[in-house]
Every structure is written in C-alpha cells, then in structure tokens.
C-alpha positions as CSV (number, residue, x, y, z in Angstrom):
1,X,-43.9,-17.7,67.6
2,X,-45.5,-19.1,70.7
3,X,-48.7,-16.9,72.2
4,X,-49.7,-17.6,75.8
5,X,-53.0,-16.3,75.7
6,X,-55.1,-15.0,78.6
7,X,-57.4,-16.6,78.2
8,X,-57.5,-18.5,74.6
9,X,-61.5,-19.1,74.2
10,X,-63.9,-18.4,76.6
11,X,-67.7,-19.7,77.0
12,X,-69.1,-16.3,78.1
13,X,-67.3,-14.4,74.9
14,X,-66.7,-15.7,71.6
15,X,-64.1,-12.8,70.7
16,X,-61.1,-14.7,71.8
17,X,-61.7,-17.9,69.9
18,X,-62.3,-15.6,67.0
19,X,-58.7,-13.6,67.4
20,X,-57.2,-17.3,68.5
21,X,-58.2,-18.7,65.1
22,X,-57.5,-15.9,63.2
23,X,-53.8,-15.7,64.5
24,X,-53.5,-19.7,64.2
25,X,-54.2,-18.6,60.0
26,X,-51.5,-16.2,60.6
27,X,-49.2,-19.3,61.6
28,X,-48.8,-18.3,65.2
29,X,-48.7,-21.1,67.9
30,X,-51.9,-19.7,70.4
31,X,-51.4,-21.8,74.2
32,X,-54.0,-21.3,76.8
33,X,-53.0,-19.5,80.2
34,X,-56.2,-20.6,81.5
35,X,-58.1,-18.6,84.0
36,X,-57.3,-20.1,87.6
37,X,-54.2,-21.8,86.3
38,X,-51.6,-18.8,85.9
39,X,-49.3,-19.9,88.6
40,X,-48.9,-23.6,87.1
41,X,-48.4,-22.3,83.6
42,X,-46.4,-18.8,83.1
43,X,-43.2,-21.0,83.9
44,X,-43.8,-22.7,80.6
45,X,-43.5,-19.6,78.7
46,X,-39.6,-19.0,77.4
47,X,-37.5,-15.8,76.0
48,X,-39.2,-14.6,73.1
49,X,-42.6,-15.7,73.5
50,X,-45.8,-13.7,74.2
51,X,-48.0,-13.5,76.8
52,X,-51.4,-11.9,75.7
53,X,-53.3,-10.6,78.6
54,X,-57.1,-10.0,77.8
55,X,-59.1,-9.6,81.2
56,X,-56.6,-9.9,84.2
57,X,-58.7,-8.6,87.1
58,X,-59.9,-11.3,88.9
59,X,-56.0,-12.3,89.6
60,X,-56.0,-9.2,91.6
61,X,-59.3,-8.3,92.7
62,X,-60.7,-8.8,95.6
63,X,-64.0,-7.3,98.1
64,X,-61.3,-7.2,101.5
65,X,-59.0,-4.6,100.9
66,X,-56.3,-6.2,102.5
67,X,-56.7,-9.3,100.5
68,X,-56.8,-7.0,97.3
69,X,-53.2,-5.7,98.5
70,X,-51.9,-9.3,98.9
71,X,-53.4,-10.2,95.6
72,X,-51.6,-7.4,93.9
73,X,-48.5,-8.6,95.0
74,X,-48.6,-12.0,93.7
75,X,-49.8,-10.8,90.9
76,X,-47.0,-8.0,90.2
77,X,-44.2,-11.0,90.8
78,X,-45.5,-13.1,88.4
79,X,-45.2,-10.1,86.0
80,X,-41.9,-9.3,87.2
81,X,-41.0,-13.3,86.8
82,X,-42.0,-12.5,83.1
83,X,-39.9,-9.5,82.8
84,X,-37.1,-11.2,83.9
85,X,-37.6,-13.8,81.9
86,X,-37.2,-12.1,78.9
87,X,-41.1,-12.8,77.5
88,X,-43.3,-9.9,75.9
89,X,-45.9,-8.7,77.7
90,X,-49.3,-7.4,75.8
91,X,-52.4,-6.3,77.2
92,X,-55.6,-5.6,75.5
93,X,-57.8,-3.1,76.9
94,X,-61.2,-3.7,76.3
95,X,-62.3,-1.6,79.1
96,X,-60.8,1.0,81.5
97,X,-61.9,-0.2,84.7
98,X,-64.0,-3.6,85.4
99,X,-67.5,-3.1,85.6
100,X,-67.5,-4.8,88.9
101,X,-65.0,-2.4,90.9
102,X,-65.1,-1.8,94.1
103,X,-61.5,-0.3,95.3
104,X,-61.1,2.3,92.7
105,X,-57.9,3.7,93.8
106,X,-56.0,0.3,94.3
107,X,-57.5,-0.6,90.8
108,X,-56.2,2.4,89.1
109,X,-52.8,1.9,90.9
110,X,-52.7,-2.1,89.9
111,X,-53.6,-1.0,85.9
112,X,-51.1,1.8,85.9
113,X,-48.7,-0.7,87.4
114,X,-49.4,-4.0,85.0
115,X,-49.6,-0.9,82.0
116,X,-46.3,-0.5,83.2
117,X,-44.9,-4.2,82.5
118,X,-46.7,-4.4,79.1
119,X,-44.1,-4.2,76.0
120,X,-47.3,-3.0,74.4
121,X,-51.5,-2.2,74.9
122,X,-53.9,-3.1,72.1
123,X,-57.1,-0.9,72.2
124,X,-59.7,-1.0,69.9
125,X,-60.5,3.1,69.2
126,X,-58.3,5.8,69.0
127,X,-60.9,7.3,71.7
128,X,-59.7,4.5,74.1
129,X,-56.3,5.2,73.4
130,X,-56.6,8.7,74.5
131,X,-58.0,7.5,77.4
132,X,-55.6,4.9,78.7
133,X,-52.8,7.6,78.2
134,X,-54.9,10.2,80.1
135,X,-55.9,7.3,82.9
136,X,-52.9,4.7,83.3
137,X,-50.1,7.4,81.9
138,X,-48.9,5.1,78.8
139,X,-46.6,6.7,76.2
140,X,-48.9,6.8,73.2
141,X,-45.8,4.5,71.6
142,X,-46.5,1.7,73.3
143,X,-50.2,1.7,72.3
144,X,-51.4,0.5,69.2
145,X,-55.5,0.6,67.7
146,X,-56.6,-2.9,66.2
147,X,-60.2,-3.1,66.1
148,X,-62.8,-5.2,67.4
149,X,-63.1,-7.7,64.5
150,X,-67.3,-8.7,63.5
151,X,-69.2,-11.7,63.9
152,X,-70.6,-12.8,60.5
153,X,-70.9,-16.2,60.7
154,X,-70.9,-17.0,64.2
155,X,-74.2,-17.2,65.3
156,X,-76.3,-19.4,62.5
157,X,-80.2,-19.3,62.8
158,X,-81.8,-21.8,64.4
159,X,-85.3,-21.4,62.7
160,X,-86.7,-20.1,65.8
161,X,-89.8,-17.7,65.4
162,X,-89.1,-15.2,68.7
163,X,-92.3,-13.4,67.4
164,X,-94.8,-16.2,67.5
165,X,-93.1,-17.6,70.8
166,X,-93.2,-13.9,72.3
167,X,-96.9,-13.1,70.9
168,X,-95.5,-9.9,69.0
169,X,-97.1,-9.1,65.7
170,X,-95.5,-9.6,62.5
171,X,-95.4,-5.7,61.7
172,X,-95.0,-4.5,65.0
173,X,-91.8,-2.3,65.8
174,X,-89.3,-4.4,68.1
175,X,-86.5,-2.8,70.1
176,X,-84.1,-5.2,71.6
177,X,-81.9,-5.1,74.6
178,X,-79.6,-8.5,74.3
179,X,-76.7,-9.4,76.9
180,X,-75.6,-9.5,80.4
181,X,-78.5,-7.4,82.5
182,X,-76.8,-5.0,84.5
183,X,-77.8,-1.5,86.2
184,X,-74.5,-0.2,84.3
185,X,-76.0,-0.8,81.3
186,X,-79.0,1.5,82.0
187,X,-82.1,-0.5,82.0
188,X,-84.0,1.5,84.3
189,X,-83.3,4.2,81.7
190,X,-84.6,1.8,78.6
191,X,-87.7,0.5,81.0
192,X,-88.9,4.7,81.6
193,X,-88.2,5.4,78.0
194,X,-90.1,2.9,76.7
195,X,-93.4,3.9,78.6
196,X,-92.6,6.9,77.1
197,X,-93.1,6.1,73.8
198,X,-95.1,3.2,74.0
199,X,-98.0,2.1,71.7
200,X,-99.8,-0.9,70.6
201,X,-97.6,-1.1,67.8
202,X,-94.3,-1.3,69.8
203,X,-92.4,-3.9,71.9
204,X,-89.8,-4.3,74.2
205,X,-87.5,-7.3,74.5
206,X,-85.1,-7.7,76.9
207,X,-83.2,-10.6,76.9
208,X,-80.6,-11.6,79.1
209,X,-79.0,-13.1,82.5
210,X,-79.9,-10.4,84.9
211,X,-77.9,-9.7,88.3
212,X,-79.8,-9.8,91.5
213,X,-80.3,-6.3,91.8
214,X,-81.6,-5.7,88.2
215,X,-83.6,-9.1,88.3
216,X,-85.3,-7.6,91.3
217,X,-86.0,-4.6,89.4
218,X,-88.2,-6.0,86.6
219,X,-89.2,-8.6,88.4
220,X,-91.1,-6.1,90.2
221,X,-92.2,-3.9,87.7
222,X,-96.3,-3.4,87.5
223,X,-96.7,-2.5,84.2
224,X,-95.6,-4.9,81.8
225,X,-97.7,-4.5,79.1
226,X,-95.6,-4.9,75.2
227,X,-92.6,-5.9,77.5
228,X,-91.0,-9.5,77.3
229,X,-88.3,-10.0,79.8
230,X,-86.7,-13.5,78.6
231,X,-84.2,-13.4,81.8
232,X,-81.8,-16.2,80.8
233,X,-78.7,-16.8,79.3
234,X,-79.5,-16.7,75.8
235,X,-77.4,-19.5,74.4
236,X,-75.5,-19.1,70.6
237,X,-78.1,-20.9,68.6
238,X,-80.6,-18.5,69.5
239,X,-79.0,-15.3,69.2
240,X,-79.3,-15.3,65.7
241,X,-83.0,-16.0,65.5
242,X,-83.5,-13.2,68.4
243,X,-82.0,-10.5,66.7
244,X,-84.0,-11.3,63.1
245,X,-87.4,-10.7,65.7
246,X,-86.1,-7.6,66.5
247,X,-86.1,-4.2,64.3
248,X,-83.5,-2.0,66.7
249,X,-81.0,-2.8,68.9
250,X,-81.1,-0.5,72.2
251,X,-78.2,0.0,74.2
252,X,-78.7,3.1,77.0
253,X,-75.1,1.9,78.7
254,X,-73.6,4.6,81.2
255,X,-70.4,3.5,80.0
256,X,-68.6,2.5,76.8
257,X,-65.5,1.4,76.0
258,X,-65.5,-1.3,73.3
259,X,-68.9,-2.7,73.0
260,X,-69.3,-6.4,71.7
261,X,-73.1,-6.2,71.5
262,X,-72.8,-2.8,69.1
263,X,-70.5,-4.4,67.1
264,X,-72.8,-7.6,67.1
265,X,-75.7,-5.6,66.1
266,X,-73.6,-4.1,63.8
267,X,-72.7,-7.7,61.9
268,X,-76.3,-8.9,61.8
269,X,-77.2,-5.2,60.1
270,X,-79.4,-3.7,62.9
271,X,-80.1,-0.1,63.7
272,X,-78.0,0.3,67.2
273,X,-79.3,3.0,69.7
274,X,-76.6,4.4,72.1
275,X,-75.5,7.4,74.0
276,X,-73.3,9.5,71.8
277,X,-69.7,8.2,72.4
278,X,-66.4,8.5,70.0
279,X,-66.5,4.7,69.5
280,X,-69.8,5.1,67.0
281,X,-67.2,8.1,65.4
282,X,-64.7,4.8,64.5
283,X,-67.4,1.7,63.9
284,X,-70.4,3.0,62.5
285,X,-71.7,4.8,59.3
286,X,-74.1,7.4,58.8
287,X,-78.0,5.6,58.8
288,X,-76.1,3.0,60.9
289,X,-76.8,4.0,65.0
290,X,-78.8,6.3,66.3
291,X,-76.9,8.4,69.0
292,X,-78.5,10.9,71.8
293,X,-77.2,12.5,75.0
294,X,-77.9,10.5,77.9
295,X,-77.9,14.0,80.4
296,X,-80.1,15.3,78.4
297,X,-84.2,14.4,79.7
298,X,-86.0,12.0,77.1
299,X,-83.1,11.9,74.3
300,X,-83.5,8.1,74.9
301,X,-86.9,7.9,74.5
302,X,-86.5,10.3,71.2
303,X,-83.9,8.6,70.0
304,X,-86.1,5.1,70.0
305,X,-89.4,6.8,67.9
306,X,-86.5,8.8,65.6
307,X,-85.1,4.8,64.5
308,X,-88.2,3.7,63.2
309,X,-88.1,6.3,60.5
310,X,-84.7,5.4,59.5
311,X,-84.9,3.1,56.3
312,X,-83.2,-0.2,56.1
313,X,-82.1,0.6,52.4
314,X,-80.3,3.4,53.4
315,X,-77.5,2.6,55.1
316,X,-77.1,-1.2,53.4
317,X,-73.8,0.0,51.5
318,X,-72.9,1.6,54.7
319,X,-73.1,-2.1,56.2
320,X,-70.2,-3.4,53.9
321,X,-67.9,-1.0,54.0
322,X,-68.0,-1.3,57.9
323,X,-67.9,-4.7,58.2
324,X,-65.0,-4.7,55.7
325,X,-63.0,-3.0,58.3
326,X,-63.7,-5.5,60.5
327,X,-62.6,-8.7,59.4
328,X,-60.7,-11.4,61.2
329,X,-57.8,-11.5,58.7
330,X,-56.3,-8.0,58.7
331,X,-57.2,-7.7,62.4
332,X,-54.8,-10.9,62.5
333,X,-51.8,-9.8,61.0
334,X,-52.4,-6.2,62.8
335,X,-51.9,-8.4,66.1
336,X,-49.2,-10.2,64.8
337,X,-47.2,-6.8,63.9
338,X,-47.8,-6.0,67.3
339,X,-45.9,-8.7,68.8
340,X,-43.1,-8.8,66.2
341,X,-42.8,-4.9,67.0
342,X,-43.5,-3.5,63.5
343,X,-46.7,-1.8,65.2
C-alpha cells in the first residue's frame, strides 16, 4: 500500500515522522506530498493508494478574500482529480479551525467541503469527533478515534542545567510554559496569574518563539521579577533538559483540540495545568493535570498553588498506564485499519 502523506515529516512537529515510521513498521510505503509541491505530485498517486492529509490550510488560505475563493477552487479540483482517480482520501483533524483564521465563513465552507471528499477523518478524542460532526456535518461512520501517540524517547537530554543558566534555586517551584507564543494560548492570562500567586520561592519560565503581538507584550512588561522569558525557538536537544528544570507544565490555552505540548508533558511525567476540556477526560489520569474553569476569576492562579501540593508519587502508576495507551505501534495498525477500511 502506497501512502502519500501530507506532509511526511516536518521540522516544526515531530508527530508526523513519528506516525511515518510507525506505519513504515506496519509495512506501508509512506511518500512525501510535500508542502508547496501538491500540484507536481498528486499525479503520481494511482487507484488504490492513500492520500493522508494532515494540515491542508495554507493550500486554500489566503488574507484577500477573493484570492481565498480562487484558492479554494484549485484546491477543490485537485481533490476532485483524486476522486476521480479512484485514490482514498483521509484527513486527520488535529484542530477545528487553524489558529490563524481570518475568513471564518469561507473556512468552515472549504472544511465542510474537503470533509466531504474524505473516504475517512482521523481525530484523536471522541470529544473531537463530536465536534467535527456537529461543525463540518460528517456522518459519525466516516470518523474514526486514533490517538495522539507519546514522545518517550524523542527528545534525549542534553545535560543542560536550565536552573543554573536561569539563576532559579534548586528547591524553588517552577511552572513552565513551552511552545509557539501566541495570544491564543492565553499568556496574558498565565503572566496575571502568576503575580497572583507569586513568592520568592516560585518561578515562571516561558519559553518559546513568540509572535509580534505577544513579543511586544512581554517585552514590555515592568515587572519581571521570578519571570524568565527565553523567547526563541527552543531547538530538540534542549527540550528535554527544559522540562527536567521545571516542576509544572502550564498551559491557560483558549482553545483545545488535540494538544501536542499536554501530551508532551504528559511523556516526560509532568503535572499539566489546563482549562477543564473533554480531551484531559480521554489522556490523562487522576493526580495527572490539574484542570480549572477559565470563566471563572483566579481558577488559573488557584489551579497553579493547588499543583504544588500534588505528590509526584501519586500519580507514577497513573503515568504507565497512560502512556501505554499511547504508543506508536497500536496507534500504527489503528491507522492502517483505517485505510484498509476495517475502521
């Protein structure tokens, strides 16, 4: 079986070479329909194989409407192209909408349409499934939960000691915001939370490649006292070494869908802080994430002094049986079943 996916690895997101050389142990042929390259190689795909479609957007997207419409249209031929040439179309839907949306209305349209064209959907959460039914109006058939697999053994330590580098105590109480620095992601929320709680034994790291608008933010912020902004791409050989400085991950998102950073805090055993969401329902264990309402005034900055009384040894068990659930081999032949129908 020959899988075109879309794309096979990326730099940005280690999840796709993880599901590429998981289905390559499965026996299944995984091509690359590179980013930027559709046009020149959807003809290569024949009658029976799979196209696997993981983030599509920017085929479609664009800030001028009109250009946005004409897009679209190139984009829904080359589906129909597919179609007509007899090869299966599956789309994994890691989140509802793109984060960077502008045009919501011609975006729902465009993922109701390209739902439409899909032999199947993955999604990660029976919560997400719901969703897509209720949003995109796809027959619960053609949608099938395979979860988000972990990332033991991805990210090795380095031997870096964040602490020392950051001036942090060894038995201060870290929290830790890691990834992409975005306003969707609520760190004006995390910044006014933590003044809330803040004492001389607690830190904030945020670490991450912020946007313009959110590096203007901190950037500007007065009072910076216990706070470490390390505004940067944090590259793989660090990430390891960054999360063993930290005692909590905190992540006050606005919205979730799948989250790769919960599921990465998740594989290196950390306490995860989140609004309450159905996706901590499906990943996570008692002991394992701390959840609050995010409507509800200081729930955040509860939620942060409630997980430094949570003890490590009391969710350790938890850990395994989670990330049991979670590897890369069942998760593989899960896929595979998807494409050879048997759902």
């Amino acid at each position: 079986m020959n899988v075109w996916m879309w794309p096979k690895t990326s730099e940005l997101n280690v999840y796709n070479n993880l599901l590429t050389d998981s289905l390559g142990g499965e026996g299944i042929n995984v091509l690359d329909l590179q980013h930027g390259k559709l046009a020149l190689r959807v003809g290569k795909a024949k009658a029976g194989d799979v196209v696997h479609i993981h983030w599509m957007h920017h085929a479609y997207q664009h800030r001028n409407p009109l250009l946005f419409v004409i897009k679209s249209l190139l984009f829904t031929l080359t589906l129909l192209y597919l179609k007509l040439r007899r090869v299966q179309i599956v789309w994994t839907v890691h989140n509802l909408y793109p984060h960077n949306a502008r045009h919501l209305k011609l975006e729902r349209f465009m993922r109701t349409l390209i739902a439409g064209f899909c032999s199947k959907l993955i999604v990660a959460s029976e919560s997400i499934k719901r969703k897509v039914t209720e949003q995109f109006g796809v027959p619960p058939g053609k949608l099938f939960v395979v979860k988000h697999g972990h990332y033991l053994g991805v990210y090795p330590p380095g031997g870096i000691d964040f602490r020392q580098r950051y001036g942090i105590r060894e038995d201060a109480d870290v929290y830790l915001f890691l990834g992409a620095v975005r306003a969707y992601k609520g760190i004006e929320d995390l910044i006014e939370a933590f003044y809330a709680i803040r004492t001389e034994q607690t830190w904030l790291i945020i670490a991450g490649k912020p946007d313009a608008q959110t590096a203007a933010f901190l950037n500007g912020l007065e009072d910076r006292s216990n706070i470490v902004l390390d505004l940067r791409f944090v590259p793989d050989d660090e990430v390891a070494d960054l999360l063993g400085a930290s005692d909590a991950m905190v992540m006050p998102y606005k919205e979730i869908t799948t989250s790769g950073s919960a599921i990465l805090g998740l594989s290196f055993r950390k306490l995860v802080i989140m609004p309450d969401n159905e996706f901590i329902d499906e990943y996570f264990r008692e002991n394992m994430a701390i959840r609050y309402n995010p409507g509800e005034s200081g729930a955040l900055a509860a939620a942060m002094t409630k997980a430094l009384y949570v003890k490590r040894s009391a969710r350790e068990l938890a850990y395994e049986e989670a990330l049991r659930e979670l590897d890369w081999g069942p998760i593989a032949q899960k896929v595979k079943n998807v494409y050879q129908g048997w759902g």
